[in-house]
PDB file of N, CA, C and O in Angstrom:
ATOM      1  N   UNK A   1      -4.576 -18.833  30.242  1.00  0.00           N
ATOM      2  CA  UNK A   1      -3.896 -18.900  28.953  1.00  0.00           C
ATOM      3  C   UNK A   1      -3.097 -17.622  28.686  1.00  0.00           C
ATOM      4  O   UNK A   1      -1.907 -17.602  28.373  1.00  0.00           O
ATOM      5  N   UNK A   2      -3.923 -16.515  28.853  1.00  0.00           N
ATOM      6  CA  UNK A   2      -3.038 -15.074  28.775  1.00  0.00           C
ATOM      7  C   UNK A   2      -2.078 -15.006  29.741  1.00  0.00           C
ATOM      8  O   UNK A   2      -1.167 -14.292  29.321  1.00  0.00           O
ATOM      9  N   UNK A   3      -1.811 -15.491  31.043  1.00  0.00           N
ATOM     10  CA  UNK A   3      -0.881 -14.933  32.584  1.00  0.00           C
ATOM     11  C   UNK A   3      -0.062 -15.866  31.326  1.00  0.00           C
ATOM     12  O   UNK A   3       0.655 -15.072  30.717  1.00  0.00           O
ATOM     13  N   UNK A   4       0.052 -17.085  30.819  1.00  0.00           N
ATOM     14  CA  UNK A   4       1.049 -18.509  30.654  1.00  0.00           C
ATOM     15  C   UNK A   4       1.478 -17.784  29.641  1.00  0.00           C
ATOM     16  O   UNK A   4       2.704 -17.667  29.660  1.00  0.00           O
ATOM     17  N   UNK A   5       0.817 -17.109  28.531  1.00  0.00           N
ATOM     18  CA  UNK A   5       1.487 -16.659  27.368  1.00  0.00           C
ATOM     19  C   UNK A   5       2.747 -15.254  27.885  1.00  0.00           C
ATOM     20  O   UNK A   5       3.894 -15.243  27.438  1.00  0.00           O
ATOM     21  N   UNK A   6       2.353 -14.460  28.616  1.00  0.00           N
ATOM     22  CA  UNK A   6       2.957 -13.296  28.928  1.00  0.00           C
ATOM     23  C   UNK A   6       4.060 -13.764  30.074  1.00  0.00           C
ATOM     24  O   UNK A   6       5.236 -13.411  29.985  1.00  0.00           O
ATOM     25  N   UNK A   7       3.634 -14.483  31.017  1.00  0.00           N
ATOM     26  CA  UNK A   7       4.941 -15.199  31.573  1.00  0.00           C
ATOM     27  C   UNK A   7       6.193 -16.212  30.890  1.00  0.00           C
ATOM     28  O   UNK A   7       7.275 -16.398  31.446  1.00  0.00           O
ATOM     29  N   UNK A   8       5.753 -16.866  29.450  1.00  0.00           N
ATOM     30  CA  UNK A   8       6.307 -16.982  28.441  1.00  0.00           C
ATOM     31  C   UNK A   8       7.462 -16.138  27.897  1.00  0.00           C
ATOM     32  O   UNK A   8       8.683 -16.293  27.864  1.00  0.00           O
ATOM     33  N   UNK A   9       6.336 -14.867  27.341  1.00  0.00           N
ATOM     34  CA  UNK A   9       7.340 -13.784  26.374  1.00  0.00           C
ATOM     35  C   UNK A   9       8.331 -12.947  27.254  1.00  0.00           C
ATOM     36  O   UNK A   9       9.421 -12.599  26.800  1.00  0.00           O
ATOM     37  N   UNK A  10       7.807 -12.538  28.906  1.00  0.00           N
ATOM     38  CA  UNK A  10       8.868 -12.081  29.656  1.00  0.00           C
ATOM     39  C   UNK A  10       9.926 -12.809  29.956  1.00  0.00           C
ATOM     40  O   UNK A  10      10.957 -12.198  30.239  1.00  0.00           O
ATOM     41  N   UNK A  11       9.929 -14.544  29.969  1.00  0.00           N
ATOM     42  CA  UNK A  11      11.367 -14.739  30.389  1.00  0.00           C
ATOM     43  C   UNK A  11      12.432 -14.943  29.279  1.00  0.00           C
ATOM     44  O   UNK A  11      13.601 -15.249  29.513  1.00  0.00           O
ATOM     45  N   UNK A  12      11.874 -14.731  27.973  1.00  0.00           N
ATOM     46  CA  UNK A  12      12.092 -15.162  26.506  1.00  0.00           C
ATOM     47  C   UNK A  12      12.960 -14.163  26.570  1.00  0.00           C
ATOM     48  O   UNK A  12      14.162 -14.367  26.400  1.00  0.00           O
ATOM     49  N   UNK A  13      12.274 -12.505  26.917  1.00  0.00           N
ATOM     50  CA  UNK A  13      12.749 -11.242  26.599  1.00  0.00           C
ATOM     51  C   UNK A  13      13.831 -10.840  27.956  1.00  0.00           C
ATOM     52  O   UNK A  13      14.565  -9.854  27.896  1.00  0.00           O
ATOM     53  N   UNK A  14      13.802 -11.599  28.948  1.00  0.00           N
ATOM     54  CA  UNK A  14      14.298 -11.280  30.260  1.00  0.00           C
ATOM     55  C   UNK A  14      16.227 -12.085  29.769  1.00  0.00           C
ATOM     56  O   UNK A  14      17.299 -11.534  30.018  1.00  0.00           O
ATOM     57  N   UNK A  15      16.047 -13.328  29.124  1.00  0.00           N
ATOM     58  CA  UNK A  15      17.131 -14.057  28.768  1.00  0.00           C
ATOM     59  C   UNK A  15      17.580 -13.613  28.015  1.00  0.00           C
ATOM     60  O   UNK A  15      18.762 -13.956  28.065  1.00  0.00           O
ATOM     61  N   UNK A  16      17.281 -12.445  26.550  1.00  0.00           N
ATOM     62  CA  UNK A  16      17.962 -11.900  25.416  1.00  0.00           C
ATOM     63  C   UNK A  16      18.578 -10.601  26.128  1.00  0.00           C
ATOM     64  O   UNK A  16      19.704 -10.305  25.730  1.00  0.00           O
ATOM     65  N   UNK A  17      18.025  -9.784  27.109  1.00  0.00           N
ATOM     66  CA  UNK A  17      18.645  -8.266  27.359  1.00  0.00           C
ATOM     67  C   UNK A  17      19.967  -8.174  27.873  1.00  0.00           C
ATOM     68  O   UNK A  17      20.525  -7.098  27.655  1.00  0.00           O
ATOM     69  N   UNK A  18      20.642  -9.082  28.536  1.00  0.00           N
ATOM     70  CA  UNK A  18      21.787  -9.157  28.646  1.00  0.00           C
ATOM     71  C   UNK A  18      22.216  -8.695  30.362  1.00  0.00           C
ATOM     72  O   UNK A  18      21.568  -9.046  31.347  1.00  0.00           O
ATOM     73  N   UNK A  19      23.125  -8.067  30.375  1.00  0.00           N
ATOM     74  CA  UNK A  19      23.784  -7.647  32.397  1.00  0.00           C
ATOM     75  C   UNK A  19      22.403  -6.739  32.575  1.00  0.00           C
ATOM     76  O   UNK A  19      22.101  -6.817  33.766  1.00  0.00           O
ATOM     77  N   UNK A  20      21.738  -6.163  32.083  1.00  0.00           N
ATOM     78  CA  UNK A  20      21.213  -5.146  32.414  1.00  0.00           C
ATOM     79  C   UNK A  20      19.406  -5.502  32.544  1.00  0.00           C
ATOM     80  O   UNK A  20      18.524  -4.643  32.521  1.00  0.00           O
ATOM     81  N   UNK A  21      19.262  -6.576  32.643  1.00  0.00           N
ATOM     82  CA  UNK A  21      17.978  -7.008  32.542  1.00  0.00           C
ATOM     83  C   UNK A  21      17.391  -7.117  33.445  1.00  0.00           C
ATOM     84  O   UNK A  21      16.308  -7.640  33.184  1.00  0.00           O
ATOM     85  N   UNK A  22      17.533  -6.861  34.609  1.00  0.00           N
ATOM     86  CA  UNK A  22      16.897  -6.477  35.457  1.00  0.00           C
ATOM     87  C   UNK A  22      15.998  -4.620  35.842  1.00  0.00           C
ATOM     88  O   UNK A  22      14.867  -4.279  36.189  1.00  0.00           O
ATOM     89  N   UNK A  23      17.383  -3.839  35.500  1.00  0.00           N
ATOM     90  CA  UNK A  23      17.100  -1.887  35.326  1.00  0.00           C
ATOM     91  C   UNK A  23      16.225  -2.436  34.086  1.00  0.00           C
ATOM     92  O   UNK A  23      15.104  -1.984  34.321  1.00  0.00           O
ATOM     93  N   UNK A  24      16.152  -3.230  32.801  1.00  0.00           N
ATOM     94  CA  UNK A  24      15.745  -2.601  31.471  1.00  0.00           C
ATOM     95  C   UNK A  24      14.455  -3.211  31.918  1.00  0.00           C
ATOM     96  O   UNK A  24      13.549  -2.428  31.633  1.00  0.00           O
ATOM     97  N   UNK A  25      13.992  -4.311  32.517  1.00  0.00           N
ATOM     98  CA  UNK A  25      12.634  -4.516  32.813  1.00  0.00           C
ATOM     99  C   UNK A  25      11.677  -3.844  33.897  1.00  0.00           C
ATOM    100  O   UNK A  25      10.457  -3.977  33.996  1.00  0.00           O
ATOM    101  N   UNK A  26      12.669  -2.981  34.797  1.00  0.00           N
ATOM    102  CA  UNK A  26      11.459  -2.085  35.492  1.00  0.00           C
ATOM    103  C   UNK A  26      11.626  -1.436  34.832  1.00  0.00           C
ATOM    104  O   UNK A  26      10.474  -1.266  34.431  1.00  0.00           O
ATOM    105  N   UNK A  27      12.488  -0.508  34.007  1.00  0.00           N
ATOM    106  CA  UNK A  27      12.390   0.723  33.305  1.00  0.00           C
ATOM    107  C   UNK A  27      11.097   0.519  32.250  1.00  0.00           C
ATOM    108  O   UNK A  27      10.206   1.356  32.108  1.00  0.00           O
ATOM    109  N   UNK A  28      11.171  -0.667  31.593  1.00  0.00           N
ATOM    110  CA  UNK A  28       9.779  -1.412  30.421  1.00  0.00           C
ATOM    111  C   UNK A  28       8.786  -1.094  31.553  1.00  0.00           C
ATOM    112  O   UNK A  28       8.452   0.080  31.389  1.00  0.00           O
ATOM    113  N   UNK A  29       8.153  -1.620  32.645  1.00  0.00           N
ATOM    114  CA  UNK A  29       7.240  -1.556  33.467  1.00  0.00           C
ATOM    115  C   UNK A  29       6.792  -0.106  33.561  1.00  0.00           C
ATOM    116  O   UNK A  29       5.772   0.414  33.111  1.00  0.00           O
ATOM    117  N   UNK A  30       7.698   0.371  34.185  1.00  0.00           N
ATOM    118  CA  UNK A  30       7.459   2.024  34.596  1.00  0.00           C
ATOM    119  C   UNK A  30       7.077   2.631  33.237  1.00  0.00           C
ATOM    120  O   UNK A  30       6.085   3.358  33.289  1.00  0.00           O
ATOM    121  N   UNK A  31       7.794   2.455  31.733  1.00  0.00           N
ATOM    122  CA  UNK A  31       7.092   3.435  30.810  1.00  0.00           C
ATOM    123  C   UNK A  31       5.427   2.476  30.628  1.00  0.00           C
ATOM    124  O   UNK A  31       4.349   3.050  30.476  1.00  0.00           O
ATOM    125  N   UNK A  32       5.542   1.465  30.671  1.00  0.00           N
ATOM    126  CA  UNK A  32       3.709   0.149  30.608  1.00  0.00           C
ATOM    127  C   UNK A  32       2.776   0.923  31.420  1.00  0.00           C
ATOM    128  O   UNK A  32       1.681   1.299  31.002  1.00  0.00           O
ATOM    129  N   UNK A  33       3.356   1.219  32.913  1.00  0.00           N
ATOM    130  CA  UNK A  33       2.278   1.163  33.696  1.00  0.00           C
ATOM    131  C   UNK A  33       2.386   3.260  33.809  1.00  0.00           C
ATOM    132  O   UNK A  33       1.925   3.627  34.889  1.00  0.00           O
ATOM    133  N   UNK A  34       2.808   4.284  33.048  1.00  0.00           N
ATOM    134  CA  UNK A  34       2.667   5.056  33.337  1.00  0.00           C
ATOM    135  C   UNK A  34       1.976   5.947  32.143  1.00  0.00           C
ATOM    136  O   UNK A  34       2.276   5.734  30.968  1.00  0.00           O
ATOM    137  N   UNK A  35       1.301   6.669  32.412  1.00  0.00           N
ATOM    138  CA  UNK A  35       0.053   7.456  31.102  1.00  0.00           C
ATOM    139  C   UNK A  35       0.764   8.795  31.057  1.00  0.00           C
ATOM    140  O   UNK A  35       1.235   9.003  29.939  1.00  0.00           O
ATOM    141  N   UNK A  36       0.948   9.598  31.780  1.00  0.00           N
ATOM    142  CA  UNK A  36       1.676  10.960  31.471  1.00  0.00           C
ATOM    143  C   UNK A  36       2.850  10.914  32.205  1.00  0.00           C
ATOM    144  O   UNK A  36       2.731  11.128  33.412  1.00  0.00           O
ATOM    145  N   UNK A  37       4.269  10.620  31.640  1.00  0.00           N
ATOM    146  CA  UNK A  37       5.606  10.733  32.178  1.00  0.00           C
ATOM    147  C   UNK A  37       6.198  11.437  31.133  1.00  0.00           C
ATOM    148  O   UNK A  37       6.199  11.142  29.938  1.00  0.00           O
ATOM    149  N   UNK A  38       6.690  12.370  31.678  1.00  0.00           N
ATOM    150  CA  UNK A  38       7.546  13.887  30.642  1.00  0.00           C
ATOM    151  C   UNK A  38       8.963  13.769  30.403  1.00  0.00           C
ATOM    152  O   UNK A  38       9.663  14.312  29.547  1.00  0.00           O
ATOM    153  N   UNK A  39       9.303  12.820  31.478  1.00  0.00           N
ATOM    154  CA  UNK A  39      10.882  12.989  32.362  1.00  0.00           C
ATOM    155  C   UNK A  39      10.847  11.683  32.800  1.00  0.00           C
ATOM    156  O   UNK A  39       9.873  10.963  33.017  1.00  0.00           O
ATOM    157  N   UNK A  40      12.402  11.396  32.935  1.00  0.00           N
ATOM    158  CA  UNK A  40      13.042  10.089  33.602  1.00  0.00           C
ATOM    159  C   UNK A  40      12.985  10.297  35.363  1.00  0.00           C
ATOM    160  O   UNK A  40      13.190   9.400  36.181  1.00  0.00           O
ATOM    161  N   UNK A  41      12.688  11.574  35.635  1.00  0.00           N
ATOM    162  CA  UNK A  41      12.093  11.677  37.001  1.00  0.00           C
ATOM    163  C   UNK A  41      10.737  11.122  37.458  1.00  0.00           C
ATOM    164  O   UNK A  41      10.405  10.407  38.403  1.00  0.00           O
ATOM    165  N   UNK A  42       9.841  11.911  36.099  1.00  0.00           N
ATOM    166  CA  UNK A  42       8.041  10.968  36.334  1.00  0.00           C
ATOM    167  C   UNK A  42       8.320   9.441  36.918  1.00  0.00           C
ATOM    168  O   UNK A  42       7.956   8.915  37.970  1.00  0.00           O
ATOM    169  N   UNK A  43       9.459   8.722  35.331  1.00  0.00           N
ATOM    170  CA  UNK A  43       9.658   7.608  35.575  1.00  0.00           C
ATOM    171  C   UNK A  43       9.986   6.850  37.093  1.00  0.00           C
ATOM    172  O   UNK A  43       9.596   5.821  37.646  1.00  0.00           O
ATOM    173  N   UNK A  44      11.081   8.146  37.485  1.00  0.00           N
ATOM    174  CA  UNK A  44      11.895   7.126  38.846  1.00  0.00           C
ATOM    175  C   UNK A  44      10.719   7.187  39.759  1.00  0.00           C
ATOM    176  O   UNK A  44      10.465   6.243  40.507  1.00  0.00           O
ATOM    177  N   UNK A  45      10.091   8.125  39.726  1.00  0.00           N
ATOM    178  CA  UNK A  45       8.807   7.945  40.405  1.00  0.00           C
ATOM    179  C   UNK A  45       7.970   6.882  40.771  1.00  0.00           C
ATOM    180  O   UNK A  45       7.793   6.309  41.846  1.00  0.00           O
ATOM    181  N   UNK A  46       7.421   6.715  39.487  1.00  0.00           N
ATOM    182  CA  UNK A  46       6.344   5.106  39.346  1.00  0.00           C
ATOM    183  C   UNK A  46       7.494   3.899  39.387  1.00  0.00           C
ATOM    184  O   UNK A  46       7.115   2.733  39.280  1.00  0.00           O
ATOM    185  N   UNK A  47       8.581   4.137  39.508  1.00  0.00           N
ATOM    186  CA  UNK A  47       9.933   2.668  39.415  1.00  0.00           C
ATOM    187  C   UNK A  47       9.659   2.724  41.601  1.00  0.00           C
ATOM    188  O   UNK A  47       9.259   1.785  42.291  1.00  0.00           O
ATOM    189  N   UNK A  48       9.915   3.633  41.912  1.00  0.00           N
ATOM    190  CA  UNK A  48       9.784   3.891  43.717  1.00  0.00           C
ATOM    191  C   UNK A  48       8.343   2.985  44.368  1.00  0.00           C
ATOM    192  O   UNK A  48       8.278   2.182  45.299  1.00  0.00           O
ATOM    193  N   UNK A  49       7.219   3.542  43.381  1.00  0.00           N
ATOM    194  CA  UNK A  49       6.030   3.093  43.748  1.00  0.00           C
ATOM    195  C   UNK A  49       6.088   1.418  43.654  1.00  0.00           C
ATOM    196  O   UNK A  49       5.762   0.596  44.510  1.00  0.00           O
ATOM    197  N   UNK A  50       6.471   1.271  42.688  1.00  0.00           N
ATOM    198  CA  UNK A  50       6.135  -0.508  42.010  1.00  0.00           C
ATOM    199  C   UNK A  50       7.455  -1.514  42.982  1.00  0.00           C
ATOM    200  O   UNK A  50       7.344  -2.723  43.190  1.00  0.00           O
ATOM    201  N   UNK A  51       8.569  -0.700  43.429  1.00  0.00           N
ATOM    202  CA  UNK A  51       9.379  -1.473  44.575  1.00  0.00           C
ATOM    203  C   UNK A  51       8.543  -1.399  45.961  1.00  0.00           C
ATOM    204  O   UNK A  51       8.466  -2.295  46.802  1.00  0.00           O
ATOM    205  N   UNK A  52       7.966  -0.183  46.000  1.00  0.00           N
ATOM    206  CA  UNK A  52       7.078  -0.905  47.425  1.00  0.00           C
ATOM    207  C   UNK A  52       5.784  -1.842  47.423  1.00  0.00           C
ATOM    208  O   UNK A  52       5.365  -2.318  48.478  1.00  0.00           O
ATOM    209  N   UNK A  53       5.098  -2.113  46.049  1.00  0.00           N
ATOM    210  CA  UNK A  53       4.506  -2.644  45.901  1.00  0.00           C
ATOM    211  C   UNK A  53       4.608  -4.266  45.635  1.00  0.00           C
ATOM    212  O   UNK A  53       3.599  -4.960  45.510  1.00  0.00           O
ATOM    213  N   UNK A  54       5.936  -4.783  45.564  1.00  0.00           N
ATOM    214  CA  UNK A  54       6.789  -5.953  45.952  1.00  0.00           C
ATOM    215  C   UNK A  54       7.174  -5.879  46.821  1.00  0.00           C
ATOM    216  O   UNK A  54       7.895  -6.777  47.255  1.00  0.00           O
TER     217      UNK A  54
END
């Protein structure tokens, strides 16, 4: 019920962001899945990790 609801609201939110919805949803991921990022470097960081992890 939770995976169906959240696979729901991402393609809801994936169809409103516009040309850029692909960068604006790992960039969403990378600030979700990161606890201390200071810098858009921390970020490109955990964005590097989560492409090898696909």
């Amino acid at each position: 019920m939770k995976r169906a609801l959240l696979e729901e609201f991402r393609q809801a939110a994936y169809s409103h962001l516009g040309r850029a919805h692909d960068a604006t949803f790992e960039l969403t991921d990378a600030i979700l899945l990161t606890r201390n990022a200071y810098s858009l470097a921390d970020l490109s960081v955990v964005l590097q990790k989560l492409r090898l992890v696909w």
